[in-house]
N, C-alpha and C positions, 0 to 999 in steps of 0.2 A: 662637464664635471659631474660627477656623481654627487650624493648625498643621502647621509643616515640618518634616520629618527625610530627612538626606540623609547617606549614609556610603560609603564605599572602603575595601577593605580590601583584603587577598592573599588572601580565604576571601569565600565568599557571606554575604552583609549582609544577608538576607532576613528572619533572627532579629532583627537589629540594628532594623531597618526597624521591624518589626513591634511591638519592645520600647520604641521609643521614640513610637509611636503612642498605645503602650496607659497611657505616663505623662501624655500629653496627653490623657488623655481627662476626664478634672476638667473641662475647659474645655466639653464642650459640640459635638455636631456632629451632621450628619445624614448626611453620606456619607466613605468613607473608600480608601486606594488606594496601592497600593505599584507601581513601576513598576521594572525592571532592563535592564541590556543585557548577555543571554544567549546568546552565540554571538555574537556580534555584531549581533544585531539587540534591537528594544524588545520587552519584551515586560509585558503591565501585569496589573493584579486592581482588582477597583474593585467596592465594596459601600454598598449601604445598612442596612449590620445593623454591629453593634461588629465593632469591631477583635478579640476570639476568633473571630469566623464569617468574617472575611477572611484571620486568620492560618489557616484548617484550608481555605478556597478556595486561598490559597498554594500549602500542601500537595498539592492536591490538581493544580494547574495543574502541578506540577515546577517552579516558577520559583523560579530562584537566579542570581545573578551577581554579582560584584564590586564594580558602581557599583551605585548607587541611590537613590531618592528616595520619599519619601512623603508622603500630606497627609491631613489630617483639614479638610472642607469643612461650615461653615454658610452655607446653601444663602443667599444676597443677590438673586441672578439666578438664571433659570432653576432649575426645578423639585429637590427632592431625591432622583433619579433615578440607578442606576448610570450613566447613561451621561454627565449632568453631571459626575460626580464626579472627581477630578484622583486621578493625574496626567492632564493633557491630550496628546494624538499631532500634532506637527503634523508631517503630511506624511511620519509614520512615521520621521522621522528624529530628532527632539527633542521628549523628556519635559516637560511645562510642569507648576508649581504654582506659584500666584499665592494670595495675601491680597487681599482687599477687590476692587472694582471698577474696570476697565483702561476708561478711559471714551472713550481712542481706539482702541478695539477696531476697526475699520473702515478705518482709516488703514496701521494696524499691518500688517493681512492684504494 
């Protein structure tokens, strides 16, 4: 079962992000990914190991920023592979995480 966490604050949310990943993890996932907009631009982490190996990838990436979004993904479609894994980049301007399967996938794009 998937799961979303999405926070704004006046301090980086990074923590926030990653704290509320790690309450959803009871449910069950194969990949997982926190995405921010830092400096102004997207900037994302996306793992297939738990949520403590994506929070020290974090760490390590410096990503921090204000907005942000996260998901915990049981893979439905396509493989359980960091690069399926959400947040999704379209066009490097907008972070996507979705639940379940968008079946007009092809219209949409």
């Amino acid at each position: 079962m998937c799961g979303i966490v999405g926070a704004v604050d006046r301090r980086d949310v990074t923590s926030l992000l990653t704290e509320g990943l790690r309450r959803l993890e009871y449910r069950g996932y194969d990949s997982c990914g926190i995405a921010v907009l830092q400096q102004g631009a997207l900037r994302r982490v996306r793992s297939v190991a738990r949520v403590a190996n994506l929070a020290a990838e974090v760490a390590v990436a410096n990503l921090s920023g204000m907005i942000g979004i996260a998901h915990t993904r049981w893979a439905t479609h396509g493989a359980p592979v960091a690069r399926n894994a959400h947040p999704i980049f379209s066009s490097g301007e907008i972070a996507i995480v979705h639940n379940g399967i968008i079946e007009n996938h092809e219209s949409l794009r």
